[in-house]
Backbone as a ProteinNet text record, in pm:
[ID]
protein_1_A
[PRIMARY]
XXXXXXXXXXXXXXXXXXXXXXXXXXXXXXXXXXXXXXXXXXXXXXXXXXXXXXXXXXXXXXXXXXXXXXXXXXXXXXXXXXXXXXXXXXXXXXXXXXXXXXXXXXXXXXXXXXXXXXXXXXXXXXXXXXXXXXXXXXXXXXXXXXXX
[TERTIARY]
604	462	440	305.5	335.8	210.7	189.2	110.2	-25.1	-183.3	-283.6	-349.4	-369.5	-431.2	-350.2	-406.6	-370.8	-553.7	-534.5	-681.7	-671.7	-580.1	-578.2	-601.2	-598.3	-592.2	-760	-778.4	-953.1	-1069.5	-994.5	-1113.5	-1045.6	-1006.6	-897	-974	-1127	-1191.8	-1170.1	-1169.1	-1179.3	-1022	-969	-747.8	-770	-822.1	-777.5	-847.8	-985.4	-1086.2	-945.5	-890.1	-837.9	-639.3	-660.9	-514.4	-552.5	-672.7	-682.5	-732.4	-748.9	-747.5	-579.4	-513.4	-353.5	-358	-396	-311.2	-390.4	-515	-571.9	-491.2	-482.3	-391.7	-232.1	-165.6	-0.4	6.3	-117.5	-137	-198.4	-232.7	-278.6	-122.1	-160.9	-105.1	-26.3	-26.7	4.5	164.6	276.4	409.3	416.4	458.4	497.1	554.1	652.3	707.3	653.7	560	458	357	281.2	202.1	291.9	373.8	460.5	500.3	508.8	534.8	444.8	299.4	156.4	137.6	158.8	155.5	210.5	341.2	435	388.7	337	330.1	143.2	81.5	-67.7	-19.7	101.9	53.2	207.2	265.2	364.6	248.9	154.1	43.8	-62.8	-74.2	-148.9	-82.4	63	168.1	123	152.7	123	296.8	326.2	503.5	498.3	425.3	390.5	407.1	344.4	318.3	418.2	475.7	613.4	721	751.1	844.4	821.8	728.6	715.1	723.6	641.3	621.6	809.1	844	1028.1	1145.2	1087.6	1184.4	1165.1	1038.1	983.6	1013.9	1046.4	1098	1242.3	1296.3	1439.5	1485.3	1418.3	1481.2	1456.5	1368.1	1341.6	1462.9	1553.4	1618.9	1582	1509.8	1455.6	1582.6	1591.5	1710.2	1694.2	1775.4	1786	1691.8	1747.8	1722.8	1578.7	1516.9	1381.4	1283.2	1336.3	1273.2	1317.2	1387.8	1423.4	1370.1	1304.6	1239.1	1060.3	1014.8	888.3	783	841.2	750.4	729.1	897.5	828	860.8	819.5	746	756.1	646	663.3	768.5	861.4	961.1	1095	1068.2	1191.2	1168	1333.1	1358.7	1353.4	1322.6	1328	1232.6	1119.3	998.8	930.6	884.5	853.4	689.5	657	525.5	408.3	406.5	351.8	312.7	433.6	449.1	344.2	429.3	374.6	162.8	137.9	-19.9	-26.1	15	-39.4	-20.2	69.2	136.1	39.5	-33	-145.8	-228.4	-251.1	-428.7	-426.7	-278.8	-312.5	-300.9	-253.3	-248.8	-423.6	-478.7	-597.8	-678.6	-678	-764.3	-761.9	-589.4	-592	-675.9	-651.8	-698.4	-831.9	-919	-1075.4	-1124.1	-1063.4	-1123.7	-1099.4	-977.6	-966.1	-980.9	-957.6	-998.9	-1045.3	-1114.6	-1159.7	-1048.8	-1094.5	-1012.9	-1044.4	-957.2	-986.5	-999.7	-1069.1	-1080.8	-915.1	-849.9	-730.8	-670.1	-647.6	-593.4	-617	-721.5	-830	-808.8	-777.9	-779.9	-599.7	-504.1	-347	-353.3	-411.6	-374.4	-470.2	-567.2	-623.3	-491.3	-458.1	-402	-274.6	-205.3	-124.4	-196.4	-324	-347.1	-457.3	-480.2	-645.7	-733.9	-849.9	-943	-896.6	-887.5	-894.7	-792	-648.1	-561.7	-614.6	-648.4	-715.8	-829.8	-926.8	-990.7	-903.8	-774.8	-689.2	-643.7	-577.9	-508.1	-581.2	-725.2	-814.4	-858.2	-829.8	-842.6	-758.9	-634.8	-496.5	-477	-505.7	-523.6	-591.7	-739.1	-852.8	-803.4	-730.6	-649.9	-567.8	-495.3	-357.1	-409.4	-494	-585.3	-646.1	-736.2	-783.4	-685.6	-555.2	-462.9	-436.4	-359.6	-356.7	-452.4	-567.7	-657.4	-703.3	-628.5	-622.6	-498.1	-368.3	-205.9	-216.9	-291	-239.9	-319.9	-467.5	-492.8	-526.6	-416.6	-383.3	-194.1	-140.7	-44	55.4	19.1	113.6	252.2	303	455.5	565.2	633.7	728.8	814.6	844.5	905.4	848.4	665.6	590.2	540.9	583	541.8	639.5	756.8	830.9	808.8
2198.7	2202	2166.6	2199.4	2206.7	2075.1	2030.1	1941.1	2012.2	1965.7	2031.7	2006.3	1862.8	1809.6	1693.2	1643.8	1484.4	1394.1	1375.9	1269.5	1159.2	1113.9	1012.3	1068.1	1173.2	1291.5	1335.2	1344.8	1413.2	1324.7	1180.6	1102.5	952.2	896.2	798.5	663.8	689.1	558.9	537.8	610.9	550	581	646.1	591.5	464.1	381.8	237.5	165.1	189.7	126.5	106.3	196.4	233.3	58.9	157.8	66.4	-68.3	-144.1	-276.4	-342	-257.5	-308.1	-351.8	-264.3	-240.5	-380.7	-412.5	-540.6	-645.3	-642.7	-789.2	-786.4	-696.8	-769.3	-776.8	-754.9	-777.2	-926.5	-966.7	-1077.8	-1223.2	-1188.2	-1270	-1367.4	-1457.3	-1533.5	-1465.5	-1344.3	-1272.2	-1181.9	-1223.8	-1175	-1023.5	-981.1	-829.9	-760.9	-819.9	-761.7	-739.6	-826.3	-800.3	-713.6	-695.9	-595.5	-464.7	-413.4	-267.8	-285.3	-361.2	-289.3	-241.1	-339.8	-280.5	-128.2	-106.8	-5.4	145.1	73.2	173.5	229.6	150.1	163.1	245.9	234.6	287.4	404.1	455.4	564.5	675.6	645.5	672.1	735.1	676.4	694.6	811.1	810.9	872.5	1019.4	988.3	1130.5	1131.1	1016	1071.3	1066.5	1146.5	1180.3	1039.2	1089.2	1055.1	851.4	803.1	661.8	640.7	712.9	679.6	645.8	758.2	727	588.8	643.5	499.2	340.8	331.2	203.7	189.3	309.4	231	207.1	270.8	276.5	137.3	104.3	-56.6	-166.7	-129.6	-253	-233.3	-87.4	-74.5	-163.8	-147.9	-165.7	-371	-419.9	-544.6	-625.4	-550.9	-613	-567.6	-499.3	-538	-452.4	-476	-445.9	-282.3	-212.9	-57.3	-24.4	-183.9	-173.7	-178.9	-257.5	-289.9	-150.9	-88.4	47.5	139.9	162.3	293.9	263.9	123.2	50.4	53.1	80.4	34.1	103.6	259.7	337.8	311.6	211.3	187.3	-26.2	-82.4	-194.7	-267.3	-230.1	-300	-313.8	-224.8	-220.6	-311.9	-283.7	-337.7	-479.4	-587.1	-710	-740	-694.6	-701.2	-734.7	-775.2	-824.1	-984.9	-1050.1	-1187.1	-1151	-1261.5	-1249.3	-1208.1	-1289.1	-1301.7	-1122.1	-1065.4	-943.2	-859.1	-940.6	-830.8	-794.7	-884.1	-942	-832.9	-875.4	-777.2	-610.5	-623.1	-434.6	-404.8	-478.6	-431.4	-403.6	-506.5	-518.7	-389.6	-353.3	-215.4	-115.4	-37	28.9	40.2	-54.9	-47.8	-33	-74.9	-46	71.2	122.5	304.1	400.8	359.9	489.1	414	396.2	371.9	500.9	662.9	709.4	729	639.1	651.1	543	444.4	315.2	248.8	76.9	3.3	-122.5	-186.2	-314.7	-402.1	-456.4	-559.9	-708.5	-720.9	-906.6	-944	-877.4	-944.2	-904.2	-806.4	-780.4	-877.7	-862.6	-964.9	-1116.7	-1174.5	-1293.4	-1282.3	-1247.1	-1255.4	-1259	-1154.5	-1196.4	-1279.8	-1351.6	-1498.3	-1584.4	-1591.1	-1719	-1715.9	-1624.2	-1611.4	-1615.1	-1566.8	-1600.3	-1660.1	-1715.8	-1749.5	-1723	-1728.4	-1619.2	-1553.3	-1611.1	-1558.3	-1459.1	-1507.4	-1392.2	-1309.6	-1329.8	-1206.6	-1132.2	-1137.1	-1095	-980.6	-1041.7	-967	-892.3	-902.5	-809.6	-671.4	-663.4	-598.8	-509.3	-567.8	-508.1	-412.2	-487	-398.1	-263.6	-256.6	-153	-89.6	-94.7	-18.9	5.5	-29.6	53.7	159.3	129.7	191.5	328.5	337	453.7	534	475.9	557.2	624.1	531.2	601.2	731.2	684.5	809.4	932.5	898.7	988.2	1082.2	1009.1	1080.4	1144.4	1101.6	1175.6	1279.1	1302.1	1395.4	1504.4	1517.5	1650.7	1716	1606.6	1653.8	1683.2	1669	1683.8	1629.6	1482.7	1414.9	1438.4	1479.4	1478.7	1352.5	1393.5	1221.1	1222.4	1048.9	1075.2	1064.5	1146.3	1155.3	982.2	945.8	754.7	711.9	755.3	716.4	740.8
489.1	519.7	666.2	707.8	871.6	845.5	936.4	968.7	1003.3	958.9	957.4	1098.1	1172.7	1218.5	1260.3	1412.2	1400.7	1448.6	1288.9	1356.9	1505.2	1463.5	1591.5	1747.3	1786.8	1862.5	1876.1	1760.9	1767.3	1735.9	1660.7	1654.4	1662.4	1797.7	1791.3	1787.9	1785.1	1780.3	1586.9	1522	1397.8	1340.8	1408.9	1376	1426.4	1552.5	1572	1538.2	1444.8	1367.1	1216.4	1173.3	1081.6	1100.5	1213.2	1254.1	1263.7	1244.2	1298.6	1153.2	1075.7	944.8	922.6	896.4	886	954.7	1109.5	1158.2	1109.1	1099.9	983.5	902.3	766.7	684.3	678.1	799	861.3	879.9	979.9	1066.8	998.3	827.5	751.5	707.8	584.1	541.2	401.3	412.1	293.8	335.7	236.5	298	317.2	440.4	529.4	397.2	283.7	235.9	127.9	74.9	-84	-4.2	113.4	173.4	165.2	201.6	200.8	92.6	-14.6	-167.5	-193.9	-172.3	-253	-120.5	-28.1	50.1	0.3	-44.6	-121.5	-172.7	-298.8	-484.7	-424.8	-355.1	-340.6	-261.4	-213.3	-172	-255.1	-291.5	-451.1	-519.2	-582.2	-661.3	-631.7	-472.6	-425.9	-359.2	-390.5	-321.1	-200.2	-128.7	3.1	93.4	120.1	147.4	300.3	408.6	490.6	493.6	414.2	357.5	315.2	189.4	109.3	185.8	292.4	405.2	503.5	578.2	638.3	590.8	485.2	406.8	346	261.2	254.3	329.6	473.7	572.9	630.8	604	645.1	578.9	475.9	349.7	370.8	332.8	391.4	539.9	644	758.4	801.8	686.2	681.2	582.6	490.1	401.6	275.3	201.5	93.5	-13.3	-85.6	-205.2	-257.1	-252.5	-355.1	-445.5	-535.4	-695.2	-647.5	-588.6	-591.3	-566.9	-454.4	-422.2	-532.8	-540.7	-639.8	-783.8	-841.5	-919.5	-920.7	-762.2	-771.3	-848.9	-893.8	-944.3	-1127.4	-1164	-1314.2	-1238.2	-1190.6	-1199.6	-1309.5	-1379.9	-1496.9	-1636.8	-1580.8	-1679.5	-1590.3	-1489.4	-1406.4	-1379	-1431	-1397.8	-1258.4	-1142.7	-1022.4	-925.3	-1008.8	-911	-959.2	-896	-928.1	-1001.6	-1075.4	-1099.8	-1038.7	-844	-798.5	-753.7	-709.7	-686.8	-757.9	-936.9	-1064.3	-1038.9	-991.7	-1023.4	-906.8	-818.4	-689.5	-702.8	-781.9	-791.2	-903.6	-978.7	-1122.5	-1045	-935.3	-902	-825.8	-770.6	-642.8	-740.9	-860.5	-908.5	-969.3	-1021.3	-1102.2	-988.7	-848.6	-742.5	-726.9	-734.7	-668.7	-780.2	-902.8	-971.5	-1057.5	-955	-981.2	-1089.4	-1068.3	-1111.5	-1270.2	-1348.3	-1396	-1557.3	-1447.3	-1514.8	-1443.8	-1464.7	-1371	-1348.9	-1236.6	-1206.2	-1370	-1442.7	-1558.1	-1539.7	-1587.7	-1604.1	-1581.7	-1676.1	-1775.1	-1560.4	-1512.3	-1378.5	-1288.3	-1305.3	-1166.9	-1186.6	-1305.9	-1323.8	-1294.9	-1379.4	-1310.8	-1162	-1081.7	-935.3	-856.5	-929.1	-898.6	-913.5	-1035.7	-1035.9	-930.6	-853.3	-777.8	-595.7	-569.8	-487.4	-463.6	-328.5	-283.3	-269.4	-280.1	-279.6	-129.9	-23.6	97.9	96.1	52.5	1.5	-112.2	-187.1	-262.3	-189.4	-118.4	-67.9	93.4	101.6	195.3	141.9	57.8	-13.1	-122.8	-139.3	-128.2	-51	108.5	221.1	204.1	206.1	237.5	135.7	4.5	-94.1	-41.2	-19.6	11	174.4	236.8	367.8	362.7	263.8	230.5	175	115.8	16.3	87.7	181.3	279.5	414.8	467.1	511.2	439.6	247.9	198.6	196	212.8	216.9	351.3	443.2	568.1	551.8	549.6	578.3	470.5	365.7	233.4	261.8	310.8	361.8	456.7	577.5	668.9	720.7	617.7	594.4	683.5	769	820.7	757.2	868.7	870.1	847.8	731.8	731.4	880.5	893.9	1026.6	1128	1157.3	1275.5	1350.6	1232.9	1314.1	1394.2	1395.9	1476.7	1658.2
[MASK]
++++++++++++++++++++++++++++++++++++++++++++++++++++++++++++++++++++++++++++++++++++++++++++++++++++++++++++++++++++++++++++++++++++++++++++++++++++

């Protein structure tokens, strides 16, 4: 597939409106590496090729384990993620597919008890970033690779 467009190019005030979300929630109190799972797993979900690459080349090139990536798409079946993780990978899945179900009590209350509100309220951010990235790279057909 060829690449459609590069927004950042035609409208770069709202790519670095876009990018400074991304660095609020990098620059928070919330780990680089539970942010690019929930990054992952929201744009996995969302098929965005573009995200998928970047976000595992980012966990890849930080340390993060095989099993864990080649795992993130069944999650909940796989021994390989901590609780804390688990709460965060529900809440981004039930955030991504709004259209299908809603966020649950039973969701919303698990990734309370793992974070702060202020971290929960970041990590909110960071979903609702990650989604709208996907929603820019998927029909504009960002190229994997082009972040480099």
């Amino acid at each position: 597939m060829t690449q459609r467009m590069e927004i950042g190019k035609l409208v770069p005030e709202a790519y670095r409106a876009m990018a400074a979300l991304d660095r609020f929630a990098t620059q928070s109190t919330l780990p680089k590496g539970l942010l690019d799972l929930v990054r992952l797993r929201a744009s996995q979900l969302n098929g965005c090729v573009y995200c998928v690459d970047m976000h595992s080349t980012d966990l890849k090139d930080a340390g993060e384990a095989d099993n864990r990536l080649h795992a993130l798409t069944v999650w909940q079946e796989a021994p390989f993620f901590t609780d804390k993780e688990r709460a965060a990978l529900a809440l981004t899945e039930a955030a991504t597919k709004l259209t299908t179900d809603d966020v649950t009590d039973e969701v919303w209350d698990r990734a309370a008890e793992h974070f702060s509100e202020q971290e929960l309220a970041t990590l909110i951010v960071a979903i609702a970033t990650i989604n709208a990235w996907n929603r820019i790279a998927v029909p504009t057909r960002m190229t994997p690779e082009s972040y480099k």
